[in-house]
N, C-alpha and C positions, 0 to 999 in steps of 0.2 A: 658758516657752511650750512645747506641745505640738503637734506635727506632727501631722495626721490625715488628709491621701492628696494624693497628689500621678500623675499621671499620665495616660492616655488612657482616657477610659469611653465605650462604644459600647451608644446605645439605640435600639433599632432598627435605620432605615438613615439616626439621624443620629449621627456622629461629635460630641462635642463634647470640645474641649480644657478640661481643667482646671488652673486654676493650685493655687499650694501653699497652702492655708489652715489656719490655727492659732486652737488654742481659744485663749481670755482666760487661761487659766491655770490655778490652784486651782481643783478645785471647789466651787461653792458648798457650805456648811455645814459647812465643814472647821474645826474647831476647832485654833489653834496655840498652843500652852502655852510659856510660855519663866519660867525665874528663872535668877540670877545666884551665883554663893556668890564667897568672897573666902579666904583663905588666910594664915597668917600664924607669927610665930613670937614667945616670951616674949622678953623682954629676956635672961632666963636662959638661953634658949637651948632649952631643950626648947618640940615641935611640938605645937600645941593642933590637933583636929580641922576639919577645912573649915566654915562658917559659910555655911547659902545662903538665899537671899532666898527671901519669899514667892512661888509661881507668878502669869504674869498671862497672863490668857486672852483673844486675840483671834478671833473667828466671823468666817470671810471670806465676803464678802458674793456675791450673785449679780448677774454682768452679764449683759446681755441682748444678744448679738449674732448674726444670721442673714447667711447668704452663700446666693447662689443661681447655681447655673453650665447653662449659660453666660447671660452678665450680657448678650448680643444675639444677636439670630438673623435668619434671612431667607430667607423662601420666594417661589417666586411660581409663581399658579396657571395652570390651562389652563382654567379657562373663569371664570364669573361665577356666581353661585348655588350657590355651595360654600362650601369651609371650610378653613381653614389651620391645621394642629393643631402648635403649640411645645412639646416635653418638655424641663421645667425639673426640676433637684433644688434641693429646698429644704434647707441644713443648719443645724443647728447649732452655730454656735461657741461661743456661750457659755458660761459655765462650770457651768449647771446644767441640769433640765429644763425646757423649755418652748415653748408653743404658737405657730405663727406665723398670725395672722388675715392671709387672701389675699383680693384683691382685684384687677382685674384692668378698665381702659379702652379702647376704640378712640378715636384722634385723628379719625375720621371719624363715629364716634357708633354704628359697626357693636357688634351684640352678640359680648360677650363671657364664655365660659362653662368654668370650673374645674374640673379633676375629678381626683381620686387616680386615678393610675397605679401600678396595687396589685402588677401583675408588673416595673414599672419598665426594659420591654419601648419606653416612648419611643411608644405604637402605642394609640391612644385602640381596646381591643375594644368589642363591642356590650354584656359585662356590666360594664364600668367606667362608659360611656355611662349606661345603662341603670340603676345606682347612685343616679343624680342628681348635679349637682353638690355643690362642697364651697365653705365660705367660711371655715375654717381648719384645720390641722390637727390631727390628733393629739400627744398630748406627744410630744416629741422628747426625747431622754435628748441631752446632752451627746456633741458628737462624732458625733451622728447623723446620719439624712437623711431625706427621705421627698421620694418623686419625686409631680409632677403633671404634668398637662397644659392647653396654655390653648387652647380651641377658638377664631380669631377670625371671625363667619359672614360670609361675602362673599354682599352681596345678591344683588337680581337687580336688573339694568340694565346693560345696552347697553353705555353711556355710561363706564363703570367701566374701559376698554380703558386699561391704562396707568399705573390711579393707582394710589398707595403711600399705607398705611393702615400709623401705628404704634401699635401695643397694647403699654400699658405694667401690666407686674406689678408690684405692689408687695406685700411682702412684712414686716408689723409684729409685733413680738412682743408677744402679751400680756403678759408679766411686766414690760415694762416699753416701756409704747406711742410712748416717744420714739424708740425704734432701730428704725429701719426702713432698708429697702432695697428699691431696683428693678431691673427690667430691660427691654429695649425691644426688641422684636420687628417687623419691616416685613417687610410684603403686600406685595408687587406683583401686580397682576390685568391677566393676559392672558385676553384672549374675546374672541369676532368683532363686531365692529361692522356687526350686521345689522338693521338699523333699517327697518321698514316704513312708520316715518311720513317719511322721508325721503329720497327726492322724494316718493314714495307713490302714491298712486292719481289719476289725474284722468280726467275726461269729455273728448270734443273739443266736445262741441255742448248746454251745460248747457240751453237752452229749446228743444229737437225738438220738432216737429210729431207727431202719432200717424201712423205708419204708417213714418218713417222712421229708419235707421240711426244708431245709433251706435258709438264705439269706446270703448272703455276702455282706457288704459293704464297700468301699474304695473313700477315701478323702484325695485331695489334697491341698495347696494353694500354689499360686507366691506369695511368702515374699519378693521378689531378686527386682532388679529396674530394668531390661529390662526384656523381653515377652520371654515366650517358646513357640515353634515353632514346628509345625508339632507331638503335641502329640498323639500318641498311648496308652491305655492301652492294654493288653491279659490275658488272664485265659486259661489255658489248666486244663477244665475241672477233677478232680481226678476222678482215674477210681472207677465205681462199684456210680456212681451220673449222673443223667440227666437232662439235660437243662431244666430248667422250662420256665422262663423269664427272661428278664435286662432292665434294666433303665439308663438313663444316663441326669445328671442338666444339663447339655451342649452337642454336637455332637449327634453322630449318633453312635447308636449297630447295628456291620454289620451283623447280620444276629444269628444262633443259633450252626452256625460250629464250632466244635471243633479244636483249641483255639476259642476261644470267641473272640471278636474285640471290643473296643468301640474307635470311631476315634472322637478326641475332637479337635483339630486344632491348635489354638494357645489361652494360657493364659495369658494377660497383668499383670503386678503386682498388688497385691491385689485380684486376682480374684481366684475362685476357681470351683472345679469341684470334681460329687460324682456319682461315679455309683454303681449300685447293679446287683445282680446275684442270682438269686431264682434256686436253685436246689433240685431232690428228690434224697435220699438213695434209693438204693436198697433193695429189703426186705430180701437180702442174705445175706449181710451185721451179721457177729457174735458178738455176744457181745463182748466189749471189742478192738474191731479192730479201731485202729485210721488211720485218715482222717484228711491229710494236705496238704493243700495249701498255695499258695502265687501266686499275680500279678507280673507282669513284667511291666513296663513303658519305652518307647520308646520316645525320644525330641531331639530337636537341640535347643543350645542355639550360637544366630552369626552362626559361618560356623561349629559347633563344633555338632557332632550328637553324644550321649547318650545312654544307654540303661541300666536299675538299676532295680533290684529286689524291693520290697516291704517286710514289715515283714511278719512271716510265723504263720499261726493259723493254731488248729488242732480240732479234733475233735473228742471225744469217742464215740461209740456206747454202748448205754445203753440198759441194756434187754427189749426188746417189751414190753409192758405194756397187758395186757388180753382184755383190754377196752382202745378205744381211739379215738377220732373226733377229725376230723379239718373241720374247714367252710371258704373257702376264695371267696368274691365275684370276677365277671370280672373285675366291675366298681363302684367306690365307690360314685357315683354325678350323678344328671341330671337336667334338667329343664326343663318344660313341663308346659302345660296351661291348668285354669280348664277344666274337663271334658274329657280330655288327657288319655289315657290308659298310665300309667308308669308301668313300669317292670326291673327288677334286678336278672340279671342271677349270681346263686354260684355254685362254687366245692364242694362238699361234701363228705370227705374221712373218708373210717375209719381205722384208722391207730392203730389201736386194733391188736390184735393177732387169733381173731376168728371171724366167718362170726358174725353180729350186728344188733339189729333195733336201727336206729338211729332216735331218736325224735327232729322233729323241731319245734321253736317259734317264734310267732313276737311280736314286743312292739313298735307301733304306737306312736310318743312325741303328735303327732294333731289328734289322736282315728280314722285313716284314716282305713277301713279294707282292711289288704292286705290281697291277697291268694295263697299259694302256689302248686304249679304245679312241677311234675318232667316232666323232658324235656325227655321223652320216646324214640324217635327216633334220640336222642343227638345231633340234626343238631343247636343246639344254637338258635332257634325262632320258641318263641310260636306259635302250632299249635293245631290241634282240636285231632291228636295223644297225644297230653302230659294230663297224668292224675290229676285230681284234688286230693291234699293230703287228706287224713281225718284221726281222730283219732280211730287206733285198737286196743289201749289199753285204760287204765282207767287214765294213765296221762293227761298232758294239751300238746296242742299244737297237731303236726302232725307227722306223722311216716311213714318209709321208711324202709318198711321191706328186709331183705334178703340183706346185704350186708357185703361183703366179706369182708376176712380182706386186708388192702392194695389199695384195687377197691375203685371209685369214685363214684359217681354220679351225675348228674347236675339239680338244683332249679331252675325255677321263682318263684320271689312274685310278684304279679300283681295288681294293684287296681285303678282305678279310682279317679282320683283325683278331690277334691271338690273345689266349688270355697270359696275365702274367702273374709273378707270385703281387708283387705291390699293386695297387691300387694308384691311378692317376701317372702310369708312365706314358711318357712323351715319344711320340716316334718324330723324326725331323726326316720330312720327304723333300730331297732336291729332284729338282725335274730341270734338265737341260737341256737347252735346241741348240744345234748348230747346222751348218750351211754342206752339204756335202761337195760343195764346190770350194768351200775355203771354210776349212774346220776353225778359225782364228775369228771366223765371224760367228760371233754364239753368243748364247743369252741362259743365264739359269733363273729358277725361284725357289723359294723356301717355303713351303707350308709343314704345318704342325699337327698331328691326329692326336688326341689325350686319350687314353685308355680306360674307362670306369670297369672295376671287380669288384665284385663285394666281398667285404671279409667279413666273415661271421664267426662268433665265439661264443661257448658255450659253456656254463659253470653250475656247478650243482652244491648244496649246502643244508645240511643238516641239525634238527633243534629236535628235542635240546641235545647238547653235543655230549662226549664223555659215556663212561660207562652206565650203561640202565638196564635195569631190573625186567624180567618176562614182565610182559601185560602191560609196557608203558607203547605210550604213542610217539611216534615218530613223523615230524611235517619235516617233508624232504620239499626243497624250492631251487627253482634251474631256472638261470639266469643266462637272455641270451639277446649277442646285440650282432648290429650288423654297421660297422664305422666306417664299410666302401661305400662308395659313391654310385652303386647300381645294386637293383634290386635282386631278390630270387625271388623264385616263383613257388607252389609246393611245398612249403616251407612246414614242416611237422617236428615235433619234439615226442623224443618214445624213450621210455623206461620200464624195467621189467623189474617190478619189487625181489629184494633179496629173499632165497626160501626162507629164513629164517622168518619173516616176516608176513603179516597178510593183510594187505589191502583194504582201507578203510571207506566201503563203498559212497559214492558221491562227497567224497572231501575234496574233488578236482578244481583245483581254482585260477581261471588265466586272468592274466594281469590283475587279479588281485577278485574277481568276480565269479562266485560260485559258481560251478555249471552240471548240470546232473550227467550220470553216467551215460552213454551211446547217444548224448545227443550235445546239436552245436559243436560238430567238430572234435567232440571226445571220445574215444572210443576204447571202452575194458574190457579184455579179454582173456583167456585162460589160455597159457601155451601147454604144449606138453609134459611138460615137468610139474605142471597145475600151479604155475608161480602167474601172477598176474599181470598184465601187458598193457599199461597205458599207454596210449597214442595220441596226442593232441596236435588235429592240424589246423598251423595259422594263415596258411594262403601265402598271399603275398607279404614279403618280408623290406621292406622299404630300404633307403640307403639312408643311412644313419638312424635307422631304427632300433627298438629294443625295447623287451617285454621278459614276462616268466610265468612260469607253469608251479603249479603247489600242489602237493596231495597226501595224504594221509596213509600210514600204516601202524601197525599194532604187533610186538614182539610177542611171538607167539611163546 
């Protein structure tokens, strides 16, 4: 048996370990000659010459054995729609020349594609690629080798996050097709699990009416284990609808051009993203006419750039209705401090089929009165042009006569906010339209006001405490905080030393920093009683603020 290498061989950046492998032996067509001779001597004693047999000739034959190292491997990728390349050497062990026919499956059915690795660099270049592949090799001399490479193509789909594909090589000698051998290489495919069709796209209101709103909504998630990169979504608008607004949980809406833009950037796994898209119909729109769309999504996953539709929703127009309101605020929240002017601007449409009074109402949760105003000169802030609403008929609430079918118009409610004992109450304002032609056709909304108070507390504490002696000192310290959520203004702290006591001039100290008497906001003075009047004022007092005053007296 012949030794023929044994050691560590590095192709490319993969290391593979090699065990010790041995030809068959002989090599084929080795002719062995052998005879026999015998020896001997007369009875008389003298040596006759050596006597030797005829030669006999045996041809050793050729066996057919291939080794291929390494016999397993394992990669795994960064995205989907790629390639997983294994550098295998094929050798020789047998004891003659000859060819190995390569063949090469995926367990998933993915293609699979062979090629001579002609620098044996382990490193599929673009002129080895570019060669074509191969489906056997070249003679191989005894003891030789000859390296390949086995391309496995990882599709493209989603859904692939995770699975393990093995691609088995088999490697048969032609000289004699019963000796074969293989090797088993496993994929693992890492990619993001960025799927547009799930949740995907939907409508809130698949049978509209023409002239009124709708919203689109679309949601994605990374299910995958590496990040999508550089996401896009677009809308191209359908025609006979107009931009209203869009939203977006993450990035930025570029703007209101048709297509639409929302540019979300990159999503790590597990993370997601939802935007919306407020459009109106047309009021030309006929009964009956459908209206469909679909997004488009635009990503790279690794070096690999994407581009997938979304599912498609549609949309019927349904006959006008004779009677119809909608009421959508600008802003649904705010928060303001008592005595605060709050105000909340609406759209007010009437999406009826014939000009409308439309009557409106409010429903105060903390009996706050709001008032409504149409915004007359529609510049969006209250002014002394916008009219106060009142009621012209015999319902409740307010009314807004003369409006068209289709046409908007724009509400404040306004009110004055009260103070309350707590800090951070909620008022919940419903505002609701309805149709004075068919009160059943109406529309409400919900906005929130939060109320900021300050609460301020005050404490005072004396050292040293207990009974003490004429002539000791006394440091009185007043402690004082403010844990509402809005400020005051004005804010002074006064104490007037007890008679018993007298005043230890410039021992005045705020938050903790000497300050001389009548100046920086201190001010000591003599009341009537000749007892002494500290005053110290801090201004403004912050929301969640807090500070103390110190000073000095002496037991008379």
């Amino acid at each position: 048996m012949k030794k023929i290498f044994s050691g560590i061989l590095i192709i490319g950046s993969f290391l593979l370990l090699q065990e010790n492998v041995f030809a068959v032996g002989t090599p084929a067509g080795t002719v062995i000659q052998n005879r026999s001779r015998v020896t001997y001597t007369t009875s008389s004693g003298s040596q006759v010459d050596t006597v030797y047999s005829a030669f006999v000739s045996i041809t050793v034959a050729q066996k057919a054995v291939f080794n291929i190292t390494p016999a397993s491997n394992a990669l795994t990728t960064q995205s989907d729609s790629t390639q997983a390349d294994y550098p295998i050497i094929v050798i020789n062990s047998g004891n003659g020349n000859d060819r190995a026919k390569l063949t090469a499956f995926s367990s998933k059915g993915w293609s699979t594609q062979i090629f001579a690795d002609n620098n044996g660099d382990g490193i599929l270049q673009a002129g080895e690629a570019g060669a074509g592949t191969i489906a056997q090799t070249p003679i191989i001399t005894a003891d030789a080798q000859f390296p390949i490479i086995v391309r496995v193509k990882v599709p493209r789909n989603e859904s692939l996050n995770g699975a393990k594909d093995t691609a088995v090589c088999i490697i048969e000698s032609l000289y004699d097709t019963a000796s074969t051998i293989s090797g088993n290489y496993v994929t693992t495919v890492h990619t993001s699990g960025l799927n547009p069709l799930n949740p995907g796209l939907i409508v809130n209101n698949s049978i509209p009416s023409a002239g009124q709103q709708v919203i689109y909504t679309f949601s994605m998630t990374n299910t995958g284990s590496v990040s999508a990169n550089n996401i896009s979504i677009y809308d191209v608008i359908p025609s006979g609808c107009t931009f209203i607004s869009g939203t977006a949980s993450t990035g930025v809406l570029n703007g209101s051009a048709n297509p639409v833009v929302w540019t979300i950037g990159s999503l790590a796994p597990s993370q997601s993203v939802t935007v919306t898209l407020t459009v109106q119909l047309s009021s030309g729109f006929t009964t009956g006419a459908i209206i469909a769309n679909r997004f488009s999504v635009s990503y790279s996953v690794a070096s690999n750039a994407y581009s997938v539709l979304t599912n498609s929703v549609s949309m019927t127009v349904s006959g006008k209705a004779a009677h119809g309101v909608q009421i959508i605020p600008m802003f649904s929240s705010l928060t303001k401090e008592a005595s605060d002017t709050a105000s909340f601007r609406y759209n007010v449409r009437n999406t009826g089929a014939f000009k409308d009074l439309i009557e409106l109402s409010t429903l105060s949760s903390q009996n706050i009165p709001w008032k409504l105003f149409r915004d007359a000169n529609n510049n969006g802030v209250w002014d002394s042009a916008d009219q106060l609403l009142t009621n012209t008929n015999d319902s409740a609430g307010v009314d807004i006569d003369s409006v068209a079918a289709g046409d908007s118009v724009r509400v404040f409610a306004m009110a004055v906010l009260p103070r309350f004992e707590t800090d951070q109450v909620k008022d919940s304002l419903q505002c609701s339209a309805s149709s004075a032609g068919d009160h059943a056709a109406s529309d409400n909304t919900l906005t929130i006001s939060t109320i900021s108070v300050p609460v301020v507390a005050i404490n005072i504490s004396a050292f040293p405490i207990g009974n003490q002696p004429a002539g000791s000192v006394i440091t009185y310290t007043i402690s004082y905080t403010n844990t509402g959520k809005a400020a005051v203004k004005d804010f002074s702290v006064i104490d007037v030393s007890p008679n018993a006591t007298k005043y230890i001039p410039n021992s005045v100290k705020v938050n903790g920093v000497s300050v001389s008497d009548n100046t920086s906001g201190v001010s000591v003075t003599m009341d009537q009683s000749n007892n002494s009047v500290i005053a110290v004022s801090i201004g403004t007092l912050s929301a969640n603020a807090n500070g103390s005053v110190e000073f000095k007296v002496k037991i008379k």
